[in-house]
N, CA, C and O of each residue as an XYZ file, in Angstrom:
600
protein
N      97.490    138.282    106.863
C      98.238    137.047    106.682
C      98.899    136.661    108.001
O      99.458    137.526    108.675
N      98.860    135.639    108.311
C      99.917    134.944    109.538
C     100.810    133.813    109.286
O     100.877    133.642    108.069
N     101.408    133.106    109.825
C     102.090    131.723    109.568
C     101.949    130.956    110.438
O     101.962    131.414    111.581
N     101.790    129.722    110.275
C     101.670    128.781    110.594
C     102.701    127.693    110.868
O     103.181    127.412    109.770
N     103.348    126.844    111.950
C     104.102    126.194    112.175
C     103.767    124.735    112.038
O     102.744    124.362    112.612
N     104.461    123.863    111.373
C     103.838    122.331    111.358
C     104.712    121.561    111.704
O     105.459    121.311    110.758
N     105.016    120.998    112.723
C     106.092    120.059    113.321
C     106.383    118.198    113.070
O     105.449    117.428    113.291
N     107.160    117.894    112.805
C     107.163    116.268    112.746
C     106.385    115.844    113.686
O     106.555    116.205    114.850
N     105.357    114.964    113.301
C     104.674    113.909    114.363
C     103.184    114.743    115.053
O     102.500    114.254    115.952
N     102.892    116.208    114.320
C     102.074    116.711    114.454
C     100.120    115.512    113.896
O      99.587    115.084    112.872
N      99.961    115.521    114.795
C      98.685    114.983    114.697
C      97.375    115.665    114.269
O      97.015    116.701    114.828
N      96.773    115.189    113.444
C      95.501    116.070    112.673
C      94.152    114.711    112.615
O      94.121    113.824    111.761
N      93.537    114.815    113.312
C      92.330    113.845    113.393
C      91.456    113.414    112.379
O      90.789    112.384    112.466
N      91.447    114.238    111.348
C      91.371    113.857    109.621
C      91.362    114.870    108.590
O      91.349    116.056    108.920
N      91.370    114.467    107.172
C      91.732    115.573    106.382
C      91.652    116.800    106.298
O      92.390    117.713    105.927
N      89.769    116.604    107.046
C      88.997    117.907    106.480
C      89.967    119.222    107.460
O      90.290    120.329    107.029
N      90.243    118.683    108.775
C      91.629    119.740    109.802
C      92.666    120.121    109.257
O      93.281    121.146    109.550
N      93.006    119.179    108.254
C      94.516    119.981    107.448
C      94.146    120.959    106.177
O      94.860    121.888    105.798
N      92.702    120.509    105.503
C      92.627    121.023    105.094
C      91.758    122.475    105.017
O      91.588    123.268    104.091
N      91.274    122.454    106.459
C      90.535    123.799    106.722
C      91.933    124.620    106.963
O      92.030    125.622    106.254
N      92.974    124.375    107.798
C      94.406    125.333    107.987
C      95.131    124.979    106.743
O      96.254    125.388    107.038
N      95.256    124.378    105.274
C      96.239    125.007    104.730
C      95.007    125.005    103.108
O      95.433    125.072    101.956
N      93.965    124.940    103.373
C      93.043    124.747    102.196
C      93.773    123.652    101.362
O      94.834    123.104    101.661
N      92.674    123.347     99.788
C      92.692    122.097     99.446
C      91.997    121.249     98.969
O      90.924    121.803     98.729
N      91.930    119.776     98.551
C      90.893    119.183     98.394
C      91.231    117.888     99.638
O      92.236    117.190     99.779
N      89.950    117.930    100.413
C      90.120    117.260    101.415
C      90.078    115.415    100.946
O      89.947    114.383    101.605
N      90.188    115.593    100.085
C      89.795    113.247     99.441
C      91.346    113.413     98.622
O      91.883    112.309     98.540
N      91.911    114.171     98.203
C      92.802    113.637     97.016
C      93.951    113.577     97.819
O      94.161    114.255     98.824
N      95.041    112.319     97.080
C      96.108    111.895     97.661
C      97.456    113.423     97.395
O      98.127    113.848     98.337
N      97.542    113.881     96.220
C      98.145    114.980     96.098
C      96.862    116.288     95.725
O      95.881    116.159     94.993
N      97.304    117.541     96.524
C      96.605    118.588     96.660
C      97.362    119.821     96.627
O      98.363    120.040     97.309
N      96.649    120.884     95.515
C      97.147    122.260     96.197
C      96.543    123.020     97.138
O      95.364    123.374     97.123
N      97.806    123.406     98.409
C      97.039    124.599     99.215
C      96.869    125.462     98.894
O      97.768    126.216     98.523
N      95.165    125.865     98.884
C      94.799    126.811     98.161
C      95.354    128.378     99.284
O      95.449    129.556     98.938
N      95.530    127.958    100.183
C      95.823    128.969    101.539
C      97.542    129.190    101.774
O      98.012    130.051    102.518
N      98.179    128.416    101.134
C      99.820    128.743    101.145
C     100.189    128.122    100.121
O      99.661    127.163     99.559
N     101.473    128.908     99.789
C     102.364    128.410     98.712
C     103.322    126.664     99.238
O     104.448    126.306     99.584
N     102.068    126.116     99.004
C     102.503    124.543     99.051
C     101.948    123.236     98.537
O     100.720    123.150     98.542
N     102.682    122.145     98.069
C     101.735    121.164     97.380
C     101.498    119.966     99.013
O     102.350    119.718     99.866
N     100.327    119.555     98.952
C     100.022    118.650    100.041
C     100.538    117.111     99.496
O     100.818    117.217     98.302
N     100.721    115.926     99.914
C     101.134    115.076     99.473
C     100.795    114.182    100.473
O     101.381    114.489    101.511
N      99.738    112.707    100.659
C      99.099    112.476    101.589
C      99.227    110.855    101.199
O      98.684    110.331    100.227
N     100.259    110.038    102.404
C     100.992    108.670    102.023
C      99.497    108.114    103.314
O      99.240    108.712    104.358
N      98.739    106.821    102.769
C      97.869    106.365    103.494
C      98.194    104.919    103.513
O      98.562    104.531    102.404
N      98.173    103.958    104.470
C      98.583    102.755    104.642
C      97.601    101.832    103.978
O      97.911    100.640    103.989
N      96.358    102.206    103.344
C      95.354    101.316    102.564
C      95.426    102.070    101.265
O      94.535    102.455    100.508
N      96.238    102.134    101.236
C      96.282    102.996     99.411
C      96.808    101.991     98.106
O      97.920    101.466     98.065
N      95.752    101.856     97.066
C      96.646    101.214     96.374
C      97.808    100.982     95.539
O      98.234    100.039     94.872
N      98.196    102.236     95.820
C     100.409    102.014     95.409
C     100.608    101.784     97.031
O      99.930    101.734     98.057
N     102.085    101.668     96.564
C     103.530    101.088     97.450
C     103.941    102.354     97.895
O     105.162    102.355     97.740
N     103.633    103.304     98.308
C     104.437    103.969     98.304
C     105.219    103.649     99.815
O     104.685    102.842    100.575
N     106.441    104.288    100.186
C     107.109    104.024    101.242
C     108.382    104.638    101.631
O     108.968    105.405    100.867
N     108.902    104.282    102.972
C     109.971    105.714    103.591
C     111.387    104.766    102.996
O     111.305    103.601    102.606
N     112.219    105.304    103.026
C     113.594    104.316    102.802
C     114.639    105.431    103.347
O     114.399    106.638    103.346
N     115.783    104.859    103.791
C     115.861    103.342    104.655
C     114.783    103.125    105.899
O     114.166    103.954    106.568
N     114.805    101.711    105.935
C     113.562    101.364    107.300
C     113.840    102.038    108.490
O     114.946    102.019    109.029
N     113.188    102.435    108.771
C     112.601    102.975    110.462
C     113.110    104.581    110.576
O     113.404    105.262    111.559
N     113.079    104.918    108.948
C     113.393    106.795    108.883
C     112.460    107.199    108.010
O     111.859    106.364    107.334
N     112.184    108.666    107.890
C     111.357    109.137    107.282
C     112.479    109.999    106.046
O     112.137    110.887    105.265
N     113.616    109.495    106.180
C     114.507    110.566    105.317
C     114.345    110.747    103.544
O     114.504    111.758    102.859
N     114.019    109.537    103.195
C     113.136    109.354    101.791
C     111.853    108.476    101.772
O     111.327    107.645    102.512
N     111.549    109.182    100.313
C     110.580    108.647    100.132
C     110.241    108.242     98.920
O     110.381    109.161     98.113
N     109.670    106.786     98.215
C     109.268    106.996     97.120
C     107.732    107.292     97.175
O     107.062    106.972     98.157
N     107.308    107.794     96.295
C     106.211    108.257     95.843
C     105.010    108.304     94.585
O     105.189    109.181     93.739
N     104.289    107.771     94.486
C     103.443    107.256     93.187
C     102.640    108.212     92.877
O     101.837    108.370     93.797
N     102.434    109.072     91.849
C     101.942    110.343     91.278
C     100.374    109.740     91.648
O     100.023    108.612     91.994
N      99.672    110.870     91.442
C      98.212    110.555     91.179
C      97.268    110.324     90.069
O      97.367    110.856     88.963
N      96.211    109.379     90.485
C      95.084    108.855     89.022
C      94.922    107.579     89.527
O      95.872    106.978     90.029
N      94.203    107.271     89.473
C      93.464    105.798     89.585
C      93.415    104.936     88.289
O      93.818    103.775     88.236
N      92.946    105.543     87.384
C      92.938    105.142     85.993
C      93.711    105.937     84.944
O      93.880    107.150     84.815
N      94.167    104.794     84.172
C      94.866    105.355     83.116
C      96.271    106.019     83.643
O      96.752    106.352     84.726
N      96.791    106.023     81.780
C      98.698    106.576     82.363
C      98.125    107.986     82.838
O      97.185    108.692     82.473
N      99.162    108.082     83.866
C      99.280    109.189     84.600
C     100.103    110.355     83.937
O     100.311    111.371     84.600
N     100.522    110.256     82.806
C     101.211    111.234     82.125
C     100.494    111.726     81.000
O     100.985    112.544     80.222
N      98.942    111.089     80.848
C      98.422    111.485     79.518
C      97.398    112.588     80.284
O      97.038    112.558     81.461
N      97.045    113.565     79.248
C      96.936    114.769     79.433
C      95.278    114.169     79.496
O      94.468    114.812     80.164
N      94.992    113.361     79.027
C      93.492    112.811     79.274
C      93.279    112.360     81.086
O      92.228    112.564     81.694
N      94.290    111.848     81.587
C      93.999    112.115     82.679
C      93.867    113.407     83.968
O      94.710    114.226     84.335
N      92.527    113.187     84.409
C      91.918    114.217     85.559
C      93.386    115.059     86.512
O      93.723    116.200     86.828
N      93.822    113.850     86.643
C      94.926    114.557     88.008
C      96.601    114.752     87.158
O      97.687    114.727     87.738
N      96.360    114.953     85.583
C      97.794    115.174     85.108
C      98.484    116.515     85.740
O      99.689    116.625     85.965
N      97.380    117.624     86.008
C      98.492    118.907     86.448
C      98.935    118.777     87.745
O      99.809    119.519     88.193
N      98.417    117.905     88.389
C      98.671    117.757     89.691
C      99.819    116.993     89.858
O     100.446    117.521     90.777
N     100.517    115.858     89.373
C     101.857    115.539     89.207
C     102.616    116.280     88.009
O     103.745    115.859     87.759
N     102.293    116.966     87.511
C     102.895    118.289     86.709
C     103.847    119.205     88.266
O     104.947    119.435     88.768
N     102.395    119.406     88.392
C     103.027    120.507     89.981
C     104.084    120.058     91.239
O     104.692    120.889     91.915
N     104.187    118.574     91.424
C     104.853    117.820     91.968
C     106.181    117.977     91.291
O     107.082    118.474     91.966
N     106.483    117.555     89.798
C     107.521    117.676     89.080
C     108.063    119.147     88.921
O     109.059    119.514     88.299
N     107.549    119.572     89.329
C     107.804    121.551     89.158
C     107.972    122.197     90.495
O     108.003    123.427     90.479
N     108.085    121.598     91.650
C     107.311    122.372     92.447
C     108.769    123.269     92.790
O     108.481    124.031     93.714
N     109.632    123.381     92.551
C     111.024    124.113     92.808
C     110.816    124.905     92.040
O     111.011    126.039     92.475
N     110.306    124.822     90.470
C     110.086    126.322     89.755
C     109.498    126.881     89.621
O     109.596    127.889     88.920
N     107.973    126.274     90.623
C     107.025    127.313     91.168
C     107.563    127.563     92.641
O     106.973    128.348     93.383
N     108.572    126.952     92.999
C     108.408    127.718     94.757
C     107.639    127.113     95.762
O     107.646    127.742     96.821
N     106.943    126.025     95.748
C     106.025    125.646     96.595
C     106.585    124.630     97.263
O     107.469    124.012     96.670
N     106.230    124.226     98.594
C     107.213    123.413     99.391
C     106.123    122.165     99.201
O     104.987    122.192     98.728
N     106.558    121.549     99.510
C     105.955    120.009     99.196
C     106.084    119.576    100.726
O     106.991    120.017    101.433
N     105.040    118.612    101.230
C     104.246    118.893    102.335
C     103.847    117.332    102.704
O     102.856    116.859    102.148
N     104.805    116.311    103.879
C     104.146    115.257    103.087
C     103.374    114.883    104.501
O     103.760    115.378    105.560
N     102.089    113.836    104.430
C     101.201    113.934    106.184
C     101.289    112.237    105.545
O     101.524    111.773    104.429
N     101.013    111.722    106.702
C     101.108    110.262    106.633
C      99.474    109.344    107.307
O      99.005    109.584    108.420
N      99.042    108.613    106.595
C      97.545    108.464    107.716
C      98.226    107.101    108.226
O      98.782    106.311    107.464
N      98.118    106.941    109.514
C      98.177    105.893    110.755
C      96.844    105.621    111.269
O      96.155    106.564    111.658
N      96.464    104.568    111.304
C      95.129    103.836    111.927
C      94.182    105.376    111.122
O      93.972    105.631    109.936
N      93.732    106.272    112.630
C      92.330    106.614    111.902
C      93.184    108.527    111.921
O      92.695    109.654    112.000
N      93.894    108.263    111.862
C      94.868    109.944    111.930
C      95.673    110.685    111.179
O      95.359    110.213    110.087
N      96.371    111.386    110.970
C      97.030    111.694    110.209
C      98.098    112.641    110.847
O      97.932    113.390    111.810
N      99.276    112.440    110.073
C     100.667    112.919    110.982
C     101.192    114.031    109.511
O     101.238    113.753    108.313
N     101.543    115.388    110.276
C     102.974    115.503    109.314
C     103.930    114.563    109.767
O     103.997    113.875    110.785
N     104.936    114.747    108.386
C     106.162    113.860    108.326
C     106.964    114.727    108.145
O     107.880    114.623    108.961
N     107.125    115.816    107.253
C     107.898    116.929    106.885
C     108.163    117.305    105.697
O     107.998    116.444    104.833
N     108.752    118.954    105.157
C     108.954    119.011    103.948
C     109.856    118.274    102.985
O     110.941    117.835    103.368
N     109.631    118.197    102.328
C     110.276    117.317    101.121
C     110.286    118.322    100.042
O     109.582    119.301     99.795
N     111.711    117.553     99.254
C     111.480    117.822     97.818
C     111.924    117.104     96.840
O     112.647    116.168     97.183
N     111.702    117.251     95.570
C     112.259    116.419     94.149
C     113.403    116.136     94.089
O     114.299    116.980     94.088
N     113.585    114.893     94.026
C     115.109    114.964     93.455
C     115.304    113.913     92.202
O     116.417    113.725     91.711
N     114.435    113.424     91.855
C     114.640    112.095     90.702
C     113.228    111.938     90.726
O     112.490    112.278     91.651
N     112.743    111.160     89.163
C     111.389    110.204     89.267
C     111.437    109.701     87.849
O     111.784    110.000     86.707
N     110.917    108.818     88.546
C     110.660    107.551     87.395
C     109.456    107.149     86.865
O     108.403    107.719     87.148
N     109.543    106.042     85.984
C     107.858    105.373     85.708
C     107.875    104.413     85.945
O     108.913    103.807     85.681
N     106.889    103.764     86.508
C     106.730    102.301     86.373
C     105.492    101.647     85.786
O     104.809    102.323     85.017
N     105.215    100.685     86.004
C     103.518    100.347     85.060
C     103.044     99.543     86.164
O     103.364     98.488     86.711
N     102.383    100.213     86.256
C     101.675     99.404     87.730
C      99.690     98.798     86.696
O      99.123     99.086     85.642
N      99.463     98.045     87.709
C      97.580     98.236     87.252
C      96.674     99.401     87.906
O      96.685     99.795     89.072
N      96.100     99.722     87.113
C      94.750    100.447     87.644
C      93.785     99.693     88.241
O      93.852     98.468     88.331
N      92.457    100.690     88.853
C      91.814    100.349     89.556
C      90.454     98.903     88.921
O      89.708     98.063     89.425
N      90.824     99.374     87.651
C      90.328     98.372     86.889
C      91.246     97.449     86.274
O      90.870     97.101     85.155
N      92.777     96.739     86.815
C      93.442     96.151     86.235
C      93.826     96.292     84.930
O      94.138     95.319     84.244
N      93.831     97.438     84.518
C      94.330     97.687     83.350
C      95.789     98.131     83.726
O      96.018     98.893     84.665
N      96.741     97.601     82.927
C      98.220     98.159     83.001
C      98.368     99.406     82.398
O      97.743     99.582     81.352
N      99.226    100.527     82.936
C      99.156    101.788     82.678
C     100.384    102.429     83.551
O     100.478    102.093     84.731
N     101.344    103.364     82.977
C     102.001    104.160     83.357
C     102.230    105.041     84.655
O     101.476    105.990     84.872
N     103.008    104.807     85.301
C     102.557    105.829     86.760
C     103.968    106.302     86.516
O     104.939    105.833     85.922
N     103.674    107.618     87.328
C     105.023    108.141     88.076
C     105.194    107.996     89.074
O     104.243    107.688     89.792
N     106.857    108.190     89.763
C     107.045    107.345     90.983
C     108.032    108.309     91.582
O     109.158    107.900     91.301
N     108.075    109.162     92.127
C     108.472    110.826     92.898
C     109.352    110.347     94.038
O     108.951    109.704     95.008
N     110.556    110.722     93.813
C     111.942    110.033     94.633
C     111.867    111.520     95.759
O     112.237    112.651     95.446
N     111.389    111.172     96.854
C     111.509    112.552     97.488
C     112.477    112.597     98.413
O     112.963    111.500     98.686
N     112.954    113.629     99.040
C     114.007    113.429    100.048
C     114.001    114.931    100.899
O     114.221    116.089    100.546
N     113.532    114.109    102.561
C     112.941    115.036    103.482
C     114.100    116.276    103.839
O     115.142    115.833    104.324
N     114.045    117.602    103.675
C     114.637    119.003    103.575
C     114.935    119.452    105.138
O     116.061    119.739    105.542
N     113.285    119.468    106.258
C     113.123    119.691    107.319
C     111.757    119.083    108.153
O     110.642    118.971    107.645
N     112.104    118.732    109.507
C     111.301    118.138    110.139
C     110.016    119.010    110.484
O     109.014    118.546    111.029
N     110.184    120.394    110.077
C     109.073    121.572    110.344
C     109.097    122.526    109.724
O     110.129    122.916    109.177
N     108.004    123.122    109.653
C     108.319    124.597    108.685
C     107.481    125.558    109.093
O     106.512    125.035    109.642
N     107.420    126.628    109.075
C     106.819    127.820    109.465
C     106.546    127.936    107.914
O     107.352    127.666    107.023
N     104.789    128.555    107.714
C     104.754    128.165    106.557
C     103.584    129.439    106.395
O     102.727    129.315    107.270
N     103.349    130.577    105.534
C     102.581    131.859    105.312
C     101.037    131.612    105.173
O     100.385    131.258    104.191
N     100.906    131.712    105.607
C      99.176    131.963    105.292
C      98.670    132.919    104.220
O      98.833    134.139    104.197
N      98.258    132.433    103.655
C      97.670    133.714    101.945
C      95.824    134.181    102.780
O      95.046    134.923    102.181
C-alpha cells in the first residue's frame, strides 16, 4: 500500500488518469474508488444539472445534483440509487468525498468535501420527463489530502 497526495488545482488530462490512480468508473459523474476509501464526485461544465460553487469566485461550497439521467433518483428502480445512497452516507462509511471539476478538455481536483444538508428538487430528465433529484449541499473540509492506496 502507499498514499497518494492530491492538491487543489491538480490537473489530470482526462478521466481514464484519475481513474487508473484512485480506480473507478471512468464515464460516471459520481464513482467509487475502487483503490481508496473514497467517493469520486465529477462537476463538468456541459452537464445537464446546475450544479455549482457558492459564493462566486470560491470553491468553499457546493451544490450538487445526485446521479441518473432518468427517472427519480431516489427510486430503488433506478441504476445509480446506491451511488447517491453512498454520497448520503459517506461519514458512516468513512469515505472522503473527492470533488474534480472538468474545464475546457481537463480536469482539476477542487478538494475534499463533505455532507452537510440535501434536498430534492424536480428537475426534467433526459427525456423531459419531470422526476425527483437530489441536490448534495457540500462544503469543502481541505484543499488536499494524502489519501491510502488499497
Amino acid at each position: 500500500m502507499s498514499n497518494i497526495k492530491l492538491v487543489q488545482g491538480q490537473e489530470f488530462s482526462n478521466r481514464a488518469e484519475i481513474s487508473e490512480l484512485l480506480g473507478g468508473n471512468p464515464r460516471s459523474g459520481i464513482t467509487l474508488a475502487s483503490k481508496a476509501k473514497a467517493i469520486l464526485l465529477f462537476k463538468n461544465e456541459e452537464e445537464l444539472y446546475s450544479d455549482y460553487f457558492y459564493p462566486r469566485g470560491s470553491y468553499d461550497h457546493c451544490m450538487y445534483t445526485g446521479i441518473g439521467r432518468n427517472g427519480h433518483q431516489d427510486s430503488l428502480d433506478n441504476k445509480m440509487y446506491d451511488l447517491n445512497i453512498a454520497v448520503l452516507s459517506h461519514k458512516k462509511q468513512d469515505r472522503a468525498l473527492l470533488l474534480f471539476e472538468k474545464k475546457k478538455k481537463a480536469y482539476y481536483f477542487v478538494g475534499e468535501y463533505e455532507l452537510t444538508e440535501t434536498h430534492q428538487n424536480i428537475q426534467p430528465d433526459d427525456e423531459r420527463f419531470l422526476r425527483k433529484v437530489f441536490v448534495f449541499h457540500l462544503k469543502k473540509i481541505s484543499d488536499t489530502i494524502e489519501i491510502k492506496l488499497s
